[in-house]
KETORMI-389277 format. One record per residue (C-alpha): residue number from 0; chain; x, y, z. Coordinates in steps of 0.2 Angstrom, whole numbers, plus 2048, in hexadecimal, padded with zeros to 3 digits. Example, Ala and Ser with C-alpha at 12.3 -4.5 7.8 and 13.67 -1.06 7.14 Angstrom:
BEGIN
R,resi,chain,c1,c2,c3
R,0,A,83E,7EA,827
R,1,A,844,7FB,824
This chain:
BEGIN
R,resi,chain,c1,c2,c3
R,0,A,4BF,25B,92D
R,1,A,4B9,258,91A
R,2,A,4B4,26B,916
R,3,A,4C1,272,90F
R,4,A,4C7,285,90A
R,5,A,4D5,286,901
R,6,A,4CC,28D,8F0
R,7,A,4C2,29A,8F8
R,8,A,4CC,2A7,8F6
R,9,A,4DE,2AE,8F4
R,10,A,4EC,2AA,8F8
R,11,A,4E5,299,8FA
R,12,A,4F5,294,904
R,13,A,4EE,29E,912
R,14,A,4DF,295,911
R,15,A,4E6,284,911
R,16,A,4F2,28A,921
R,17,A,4E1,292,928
R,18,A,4D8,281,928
R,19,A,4E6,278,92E
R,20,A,4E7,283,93D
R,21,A,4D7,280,941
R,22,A,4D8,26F,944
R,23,A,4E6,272,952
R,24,A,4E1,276,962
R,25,A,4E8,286,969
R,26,A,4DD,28D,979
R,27,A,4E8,29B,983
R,28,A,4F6,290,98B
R,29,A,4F5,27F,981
R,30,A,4FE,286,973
R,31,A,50A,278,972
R,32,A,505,270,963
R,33,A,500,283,958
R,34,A,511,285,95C
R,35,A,51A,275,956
R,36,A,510,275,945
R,37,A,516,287,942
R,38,A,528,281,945
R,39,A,525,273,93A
R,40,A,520,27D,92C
R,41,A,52E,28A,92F
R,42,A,53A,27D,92E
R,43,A,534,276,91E
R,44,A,539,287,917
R,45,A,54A,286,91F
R,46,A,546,294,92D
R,47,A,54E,295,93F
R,48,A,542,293,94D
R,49,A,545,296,95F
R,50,A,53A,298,970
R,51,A,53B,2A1,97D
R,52,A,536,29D,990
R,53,A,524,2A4,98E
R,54,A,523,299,97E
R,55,A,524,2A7,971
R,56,A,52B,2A0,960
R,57,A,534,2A9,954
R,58,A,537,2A4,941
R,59,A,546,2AB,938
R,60,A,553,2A9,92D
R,61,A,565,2A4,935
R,62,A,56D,2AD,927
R,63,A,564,2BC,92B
R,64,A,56D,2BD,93B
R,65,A,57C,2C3,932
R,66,A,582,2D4,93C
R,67,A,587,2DB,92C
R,68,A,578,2D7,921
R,69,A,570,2DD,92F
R,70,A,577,2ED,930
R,71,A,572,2EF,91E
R,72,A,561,2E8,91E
R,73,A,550,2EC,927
R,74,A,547,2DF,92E
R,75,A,533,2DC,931
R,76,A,52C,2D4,93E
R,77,A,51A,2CC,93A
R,78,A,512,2C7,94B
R,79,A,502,2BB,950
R,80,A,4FF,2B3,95E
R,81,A,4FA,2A1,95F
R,82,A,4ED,2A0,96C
R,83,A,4DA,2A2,969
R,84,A,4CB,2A5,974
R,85,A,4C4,295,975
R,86,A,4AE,299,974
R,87,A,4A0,28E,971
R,88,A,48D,28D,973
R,89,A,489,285,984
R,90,A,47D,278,97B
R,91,A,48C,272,96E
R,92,A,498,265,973
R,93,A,4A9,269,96E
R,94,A,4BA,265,976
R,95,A,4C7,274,972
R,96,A,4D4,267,97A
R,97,A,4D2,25D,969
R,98,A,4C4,25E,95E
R,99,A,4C6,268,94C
R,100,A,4BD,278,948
R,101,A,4AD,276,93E
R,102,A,4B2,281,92E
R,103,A,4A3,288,925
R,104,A,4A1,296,917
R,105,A,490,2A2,919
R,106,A,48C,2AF,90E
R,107,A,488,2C2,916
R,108,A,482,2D0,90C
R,109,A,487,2C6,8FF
R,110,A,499,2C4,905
R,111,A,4A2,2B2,909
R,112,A,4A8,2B1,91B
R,113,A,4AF,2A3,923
R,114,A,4A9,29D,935
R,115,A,4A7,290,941
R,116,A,499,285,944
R,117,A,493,28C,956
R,118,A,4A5,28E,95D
R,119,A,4B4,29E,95A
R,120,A,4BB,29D,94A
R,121,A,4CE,2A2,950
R,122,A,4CF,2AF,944
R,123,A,4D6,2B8,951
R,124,A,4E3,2B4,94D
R,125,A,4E2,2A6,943
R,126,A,4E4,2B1,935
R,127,A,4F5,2B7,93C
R,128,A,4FC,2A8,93F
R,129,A,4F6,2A5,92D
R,130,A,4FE,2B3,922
R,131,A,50E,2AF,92A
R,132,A,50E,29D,924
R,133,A,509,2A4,914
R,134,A,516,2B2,915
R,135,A,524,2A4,918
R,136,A,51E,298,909
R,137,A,520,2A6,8FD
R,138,A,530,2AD,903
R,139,A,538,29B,902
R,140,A,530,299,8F2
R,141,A,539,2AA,8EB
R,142,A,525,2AF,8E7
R,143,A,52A,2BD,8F1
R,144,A,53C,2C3,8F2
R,145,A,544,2D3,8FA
R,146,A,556,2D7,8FA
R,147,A,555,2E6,909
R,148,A,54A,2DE,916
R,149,A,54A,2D0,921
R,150,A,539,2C8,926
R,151,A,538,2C0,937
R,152,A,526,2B6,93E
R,153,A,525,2BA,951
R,154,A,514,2AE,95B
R,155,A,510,2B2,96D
R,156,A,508,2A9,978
R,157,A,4F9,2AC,983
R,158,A,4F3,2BC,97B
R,159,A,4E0,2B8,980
R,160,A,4E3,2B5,993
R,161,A,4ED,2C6,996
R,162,A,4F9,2C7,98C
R,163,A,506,2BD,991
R,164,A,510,2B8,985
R,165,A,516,2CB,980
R,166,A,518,2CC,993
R,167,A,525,2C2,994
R,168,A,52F,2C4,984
R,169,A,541,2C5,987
R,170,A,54A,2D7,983
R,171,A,557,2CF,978
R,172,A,548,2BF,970
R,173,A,544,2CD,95E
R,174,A,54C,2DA,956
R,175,A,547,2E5,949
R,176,A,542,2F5,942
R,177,A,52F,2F1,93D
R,178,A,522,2E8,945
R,179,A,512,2E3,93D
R,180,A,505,2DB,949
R,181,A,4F7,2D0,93E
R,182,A,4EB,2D1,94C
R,183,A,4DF,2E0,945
R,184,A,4CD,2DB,93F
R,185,A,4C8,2EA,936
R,186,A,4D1,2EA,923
R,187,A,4CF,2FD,91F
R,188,A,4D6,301,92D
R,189,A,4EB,301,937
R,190,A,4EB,301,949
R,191,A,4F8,30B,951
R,192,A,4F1,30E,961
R,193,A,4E8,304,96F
R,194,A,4E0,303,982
R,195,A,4E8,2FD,991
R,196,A,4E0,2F1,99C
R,197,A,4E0,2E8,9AD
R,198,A,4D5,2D9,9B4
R,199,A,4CD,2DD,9C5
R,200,A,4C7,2CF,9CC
R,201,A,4BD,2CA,9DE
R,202,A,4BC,2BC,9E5
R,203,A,4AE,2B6,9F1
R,204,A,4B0,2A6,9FD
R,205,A,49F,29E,A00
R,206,A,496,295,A0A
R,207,A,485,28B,A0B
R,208,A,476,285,A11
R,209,A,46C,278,A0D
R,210,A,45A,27F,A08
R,211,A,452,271,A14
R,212,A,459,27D,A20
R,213,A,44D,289,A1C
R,214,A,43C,288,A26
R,215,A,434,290,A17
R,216,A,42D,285,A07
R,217,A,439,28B,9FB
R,218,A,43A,286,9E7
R,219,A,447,286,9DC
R,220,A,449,292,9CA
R,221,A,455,290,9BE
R,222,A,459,2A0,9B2
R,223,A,464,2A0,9A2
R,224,A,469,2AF,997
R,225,A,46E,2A7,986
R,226,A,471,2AB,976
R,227,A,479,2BD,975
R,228,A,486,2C2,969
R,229,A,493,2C6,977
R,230,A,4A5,2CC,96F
R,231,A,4B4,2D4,974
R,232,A,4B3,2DE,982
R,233,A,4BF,2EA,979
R,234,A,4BB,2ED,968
R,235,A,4A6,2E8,96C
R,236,A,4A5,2F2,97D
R,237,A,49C,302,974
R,238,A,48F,2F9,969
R,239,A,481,2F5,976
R,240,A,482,2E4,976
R,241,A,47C,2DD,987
R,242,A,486,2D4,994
R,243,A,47D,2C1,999
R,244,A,485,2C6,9AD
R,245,A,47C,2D7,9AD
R,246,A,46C,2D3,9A8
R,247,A,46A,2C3,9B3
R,248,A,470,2CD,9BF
R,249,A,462,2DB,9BC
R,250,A,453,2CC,9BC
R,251,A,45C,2C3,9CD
R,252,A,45C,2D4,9D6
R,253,A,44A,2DB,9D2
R,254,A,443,2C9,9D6
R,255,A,44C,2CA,9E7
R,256,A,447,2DC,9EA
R,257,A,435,2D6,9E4
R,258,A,433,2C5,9ED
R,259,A,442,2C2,9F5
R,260,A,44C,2B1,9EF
R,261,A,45B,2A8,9F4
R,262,A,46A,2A6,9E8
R,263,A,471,295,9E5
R,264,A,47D,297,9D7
R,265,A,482,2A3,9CB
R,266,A,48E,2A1,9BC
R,267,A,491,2AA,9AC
R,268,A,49E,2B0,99C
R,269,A,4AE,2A8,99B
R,270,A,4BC,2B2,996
R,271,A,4C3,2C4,99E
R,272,A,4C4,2CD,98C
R,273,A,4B2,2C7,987
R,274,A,4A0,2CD,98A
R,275,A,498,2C1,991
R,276,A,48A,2B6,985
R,277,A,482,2AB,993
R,278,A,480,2A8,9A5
R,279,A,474,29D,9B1
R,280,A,46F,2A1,9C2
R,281,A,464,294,9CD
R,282,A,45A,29B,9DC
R,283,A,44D,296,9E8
R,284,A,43E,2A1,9EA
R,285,A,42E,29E,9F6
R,286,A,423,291,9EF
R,287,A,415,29E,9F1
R,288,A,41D,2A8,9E5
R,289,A,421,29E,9D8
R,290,A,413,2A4,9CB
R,291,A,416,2B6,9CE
R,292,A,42A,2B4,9CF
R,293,A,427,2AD,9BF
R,294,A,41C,2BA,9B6
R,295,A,425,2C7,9BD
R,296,A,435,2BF,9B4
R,297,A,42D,2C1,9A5
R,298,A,428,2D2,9A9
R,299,A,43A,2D7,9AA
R,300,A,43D,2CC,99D
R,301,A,431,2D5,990
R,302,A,43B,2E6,997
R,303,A,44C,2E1,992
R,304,A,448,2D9,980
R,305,A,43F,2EA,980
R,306,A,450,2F2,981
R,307,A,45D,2EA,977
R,308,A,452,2DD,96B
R,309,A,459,2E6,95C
R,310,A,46A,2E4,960
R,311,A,469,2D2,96A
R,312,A,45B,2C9,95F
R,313,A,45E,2B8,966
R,314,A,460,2BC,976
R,315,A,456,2AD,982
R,316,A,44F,2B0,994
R,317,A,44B,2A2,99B
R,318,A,444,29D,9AC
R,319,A,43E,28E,9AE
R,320,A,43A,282,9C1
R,321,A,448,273,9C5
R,322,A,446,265,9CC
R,323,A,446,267,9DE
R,324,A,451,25F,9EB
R,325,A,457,261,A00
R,326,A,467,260,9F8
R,327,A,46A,272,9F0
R,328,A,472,27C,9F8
R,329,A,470,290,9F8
R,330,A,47B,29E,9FE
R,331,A,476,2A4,A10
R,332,A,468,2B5,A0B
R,333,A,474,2C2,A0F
R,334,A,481,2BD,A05
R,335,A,476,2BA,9F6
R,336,A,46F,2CB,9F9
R,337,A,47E,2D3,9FA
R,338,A,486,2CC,9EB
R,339,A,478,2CE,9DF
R,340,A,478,2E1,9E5
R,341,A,489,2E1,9DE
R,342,A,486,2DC,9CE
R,343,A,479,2E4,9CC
R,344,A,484,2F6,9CE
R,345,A,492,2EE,9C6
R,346,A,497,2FB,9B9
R,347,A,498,2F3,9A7
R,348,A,49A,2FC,996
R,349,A,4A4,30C,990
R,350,A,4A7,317,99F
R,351,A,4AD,324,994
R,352,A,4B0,32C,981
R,353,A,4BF,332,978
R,354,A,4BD,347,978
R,355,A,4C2,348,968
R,356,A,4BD,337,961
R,357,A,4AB,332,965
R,358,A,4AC,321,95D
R,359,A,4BB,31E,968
R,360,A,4B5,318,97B
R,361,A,4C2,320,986
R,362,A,4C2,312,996
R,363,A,4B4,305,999
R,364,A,4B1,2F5,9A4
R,365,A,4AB,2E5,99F
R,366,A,4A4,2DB,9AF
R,367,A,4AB,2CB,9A5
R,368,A,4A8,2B9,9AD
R,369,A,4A1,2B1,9C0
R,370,A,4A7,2A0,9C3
R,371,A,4A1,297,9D2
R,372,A,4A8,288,9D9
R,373,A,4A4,27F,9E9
R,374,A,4AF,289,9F4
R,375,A,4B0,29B,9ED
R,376,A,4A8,2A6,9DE
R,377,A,4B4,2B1,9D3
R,378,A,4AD,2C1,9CA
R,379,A,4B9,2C9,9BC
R,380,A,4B9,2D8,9B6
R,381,A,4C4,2DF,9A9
R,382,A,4CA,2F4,9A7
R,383,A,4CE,2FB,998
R,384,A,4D4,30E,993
R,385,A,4DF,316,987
R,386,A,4E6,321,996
R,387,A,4EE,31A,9A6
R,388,A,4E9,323,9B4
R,389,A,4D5,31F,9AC
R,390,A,4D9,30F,9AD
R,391,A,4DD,310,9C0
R,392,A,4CF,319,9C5
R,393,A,4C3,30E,9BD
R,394,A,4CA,2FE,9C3
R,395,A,4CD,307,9D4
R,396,A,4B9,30B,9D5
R,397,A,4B5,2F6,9D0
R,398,A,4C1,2F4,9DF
R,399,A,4B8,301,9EB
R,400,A,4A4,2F5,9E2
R,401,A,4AC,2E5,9EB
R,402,A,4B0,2EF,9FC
R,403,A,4A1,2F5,9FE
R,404,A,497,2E6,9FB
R,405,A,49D,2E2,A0B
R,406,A,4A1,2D0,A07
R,407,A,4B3,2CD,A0C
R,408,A,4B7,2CB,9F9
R,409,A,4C8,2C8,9F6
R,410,A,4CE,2D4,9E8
R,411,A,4DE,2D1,9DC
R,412,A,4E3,2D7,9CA
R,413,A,4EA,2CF,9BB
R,414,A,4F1,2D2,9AA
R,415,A,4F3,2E5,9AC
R,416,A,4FB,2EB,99A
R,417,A,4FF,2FB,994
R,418,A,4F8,309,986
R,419,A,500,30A,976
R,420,A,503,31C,973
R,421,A,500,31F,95E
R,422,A,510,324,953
R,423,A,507,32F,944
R,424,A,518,332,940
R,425,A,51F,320,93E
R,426,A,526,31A,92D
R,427,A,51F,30B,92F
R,428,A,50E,314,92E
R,429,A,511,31F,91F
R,430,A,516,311,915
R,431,A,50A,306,918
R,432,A,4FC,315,915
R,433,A,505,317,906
R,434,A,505,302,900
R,435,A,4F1,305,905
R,436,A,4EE,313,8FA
R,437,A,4F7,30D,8EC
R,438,A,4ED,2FC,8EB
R,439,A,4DB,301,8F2
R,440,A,4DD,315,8EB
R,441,A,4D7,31B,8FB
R,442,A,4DE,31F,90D
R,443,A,4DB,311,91A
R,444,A,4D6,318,92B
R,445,A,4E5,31A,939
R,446,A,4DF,315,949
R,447,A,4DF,313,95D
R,448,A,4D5,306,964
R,449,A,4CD,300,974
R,450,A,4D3,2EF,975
R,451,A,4E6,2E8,97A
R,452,A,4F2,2E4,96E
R,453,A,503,2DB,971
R,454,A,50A,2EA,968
R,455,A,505,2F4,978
R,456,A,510,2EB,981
R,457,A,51D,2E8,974
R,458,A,520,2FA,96F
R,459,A,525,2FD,982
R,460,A,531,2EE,980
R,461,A,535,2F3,970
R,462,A,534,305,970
R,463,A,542,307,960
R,464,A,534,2FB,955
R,465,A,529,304,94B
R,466,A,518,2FC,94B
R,467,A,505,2FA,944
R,468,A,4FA,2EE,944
R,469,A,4ED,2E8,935
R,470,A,4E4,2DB,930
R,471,A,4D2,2D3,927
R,472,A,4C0,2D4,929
R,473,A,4BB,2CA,939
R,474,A,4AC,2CC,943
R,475,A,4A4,2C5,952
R,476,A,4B3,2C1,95A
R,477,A,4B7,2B9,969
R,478,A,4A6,2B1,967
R,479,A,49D,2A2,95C
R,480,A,498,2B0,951
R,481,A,4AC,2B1,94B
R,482,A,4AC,2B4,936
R,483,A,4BA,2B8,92C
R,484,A,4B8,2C3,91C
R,485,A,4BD,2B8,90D
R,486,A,4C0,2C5,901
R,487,A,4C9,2CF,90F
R,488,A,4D8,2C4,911
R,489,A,4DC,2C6,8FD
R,490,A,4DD,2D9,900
R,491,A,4E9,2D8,910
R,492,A,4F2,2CB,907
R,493,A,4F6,2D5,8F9
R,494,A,4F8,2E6,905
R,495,A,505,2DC,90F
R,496,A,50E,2D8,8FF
R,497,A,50E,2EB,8FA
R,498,A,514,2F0,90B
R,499,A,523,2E4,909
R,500,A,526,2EA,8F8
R,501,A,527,2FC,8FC
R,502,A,531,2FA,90F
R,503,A,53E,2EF,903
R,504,A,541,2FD,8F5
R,505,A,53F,30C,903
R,506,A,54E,315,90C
């Protein structure tokens, strides 16, 4: 990598750790290497590490493990987790396994952010995983010292993929009396609140035909939804932007309801918490056909650009003939039919508002990723909702959309995590609205979001910490779209700083 960061802004150790992050891999579950450069920087400041079964690492001081300083003392957990989602544009090559990001400044609204070229970024939660390192270089370089705190570093694991790491956190693995997860994207703004979810997912077993089994002259269609912004199925649910499975979906079922067609594969998103930025389907429709197939694509087309250009404006449909062959295979009609009637319904999007917040979405779905392989095609779908009983109704309905398709879908959930129930009265929280208002001269907003956080599943672990989350500017994550805010990371740099200041000096 021969871009380098480290003068574009303060603290420029954060941006020397950020870049160097960036060159490790660290996909959900390949952590390993994330993890032993955090340990290898700790220990260069003479911290403690230790790992628990999940792979969890916490940083700390041995001597802070003292019972009587301990009893004297407070101490702060800062949390990160290591994992990012690993995105890229379908036409780029780019091996997560091993290749560097691609670092690159733009400038927006005349503001510096920091991107990747045409994959994630890992802000989220590169940025964490940064002010920690940063945090333990100043500490052991007495540029920030406290004599009533301890400061602990806690990384998790798998945070993309469900969770997991939090999950399985051992009971006795932290202790302390604050927590203060870095994995907010909004820098106005503490979270102290957030959604439940659950995956529901069906699977289908398939079979095939060959189309020469077909007496009917068939020809084959390829169609590609590309270019979307796509986002966290979360925090993104409520700003309209379109899903790559819904629409495709849309076009495959009026074509078939128009002109009939046989389906032959179907594939599109990737990840359970993300809204899905491409998909590709192949079909066969009768060579009779193929010119009006093809104008009435274009048809449907012009309607949907119609509807959401303004928000998705380089949003591709494309339909195009393929080559042909007595080798394809396609599903047998009334399974085809079947499963594009499904999607078609497939409920995707806010299901419901806050009552008293109507910027807040109560529960949603997101109809997240369909995988096909030669024996079976997978659908996930992911539930969110601040309530629990919501949460089961609306997954329980998803449940009751596979039934009825009549399919023989086998149906199972994963990564079902709990609400996080917000603390307006925590000390945590009026300390830190204090450290903000004392810098910025204003009040940050306090709020409760759709998506997960660890801290959902930690305070119910953990339920004597207090907690919030905060962090910088970031936007278009979980996508190639991912920019950090330059200027942002100064300002919860120095907010950190002030909240450590005033929890060492308060009672």
């Amino acid at each position: 990598m021969d871009f380098t960061i480290k003068n574009i802004g303060y603290p420029s150790e954060f941006w020397i750790y950020f870049e160097e992050i960036s060159k490790i891999p660290r996909c959900s579950g390949k952590e390993e290497k994330i993890r032993s450069y955090i340990e290898e920087v700790a220990r260069s400041f003479h911290y403690k590490t230790k790992i628990d079964k999940a792979g969890n690492l916490l940083v700390f001081k041995e001597s802070n493990r003292n019972p009587l300083k301990k009893k004297k003392r407070k101490t702060i957990i800062f949390q990160a987790h290591l994992d990012m989602v690993c995105e890229k544009n379908r036409e780029v090559y780019h091996d997560f396994s091993k290749d560097p990001l691609s670092l690159k400044v733009i400038k927006k609204e005349g503001e510096e952010w920091l991107t990747a070229d045409c994959t994630t970024l890992g802000a989220d939660n590169g940025v964490g995983i940064a002010y920690c390192l940063t945090l333990m270089n100043y500490l052991n370089n007495k540029k920030l010292d406290f004599t009533n705190i301890f400061i602990d570093f806690l990384f998790t694991v798998e945070e993309e993929v469900g969770l997991n790491g939090a999950f399985n956190i051992n009971q006795d693995f932290i202790e302390g009396n604050f927590l203060i997860n870095l994995d907010s994207e909004e820098d106005n703004k503490f979270t102290i609140g957030c959604a439940g979810g659950i995956n529901t997912i069906g699977t289908l077993k398939l079979t095939f035909k060959k189309v020469n089994e077909y007496p009917k002259e068939l020809i084959p269609i390829k169609l590609t939804i590309k270019g979307l912004l796509g986002g966290h199925s979360g925090r993104d649910i409520n700003k309209g932007r379109a899903n790559a499975i819904k629409i495709i979906s849309k076009i495959l079922w009026k074509v078939n309801n128009k002109y009939g067609l046989y389906l032959s594969s179907l594939n599109g998103g990737n990840l359970s918490n993300a809204i899905p930025r491409e998909a590709e389907a192949r079909f066969y429709c009768k060579k009779d056909d193929k010119s009006a197939v093809f104008n009435f694509i274009d048809h449907i087309k012009s309607e949907i650009e119609l509807g959401i250009s303004k928000i998705e404006p380089d949003m591709e449909i494309i339909s195009k003939p393929i080559e042909e062959s007595d080798e394809y295979i396609i599903f047998p009609k009334e399974i085809g039919d079947k499963l594009i009637h499904l999607l078609y319904v497939m409920p995707n999007g806010p299901i419901s508002i806050h009552p008293k917040d109507p910027d807040l979405v109560y529960t949603s779905t997101n109809l997240a990723s369909i995988k096909m392989s030669d024996e079976q095609l997978e659908m996930v779908t992911s539930q969110r909702s601040l309530h629990e009983i919501s949460k089961t109704i609306i997954y329980e309905k998803i449940e009751a959309l596979f039934k009825l398709a009549d399919l023989h879908i086998e149906i199972s959930h994963k990564g079902d995590y709990p609400s996080w129930e917000p603390n307006y009265d925590s000390t945590l929280l009026k300390i830190a609205e204090k450290s903000y208002e004392d810098l910025f001269q204003s009040a940050p907003d306090i709020q409760t979001i759709h998506a997960g956080l660890e801290t959902g599943i930690l305070n119910k672990k953990f339920p004597e910490i207090e907690m919030i989350s905060l962090g910088p500017n970031i936007q278009g994550g979980h996508s190639p779209d991912e920019k950090l805010h330059v200027k942002s990371v100064e300002k919860i740099w120095k907010l950190l700083c002030e909240l450590l200041k005033n929890l060492d000096t308060s009672n």
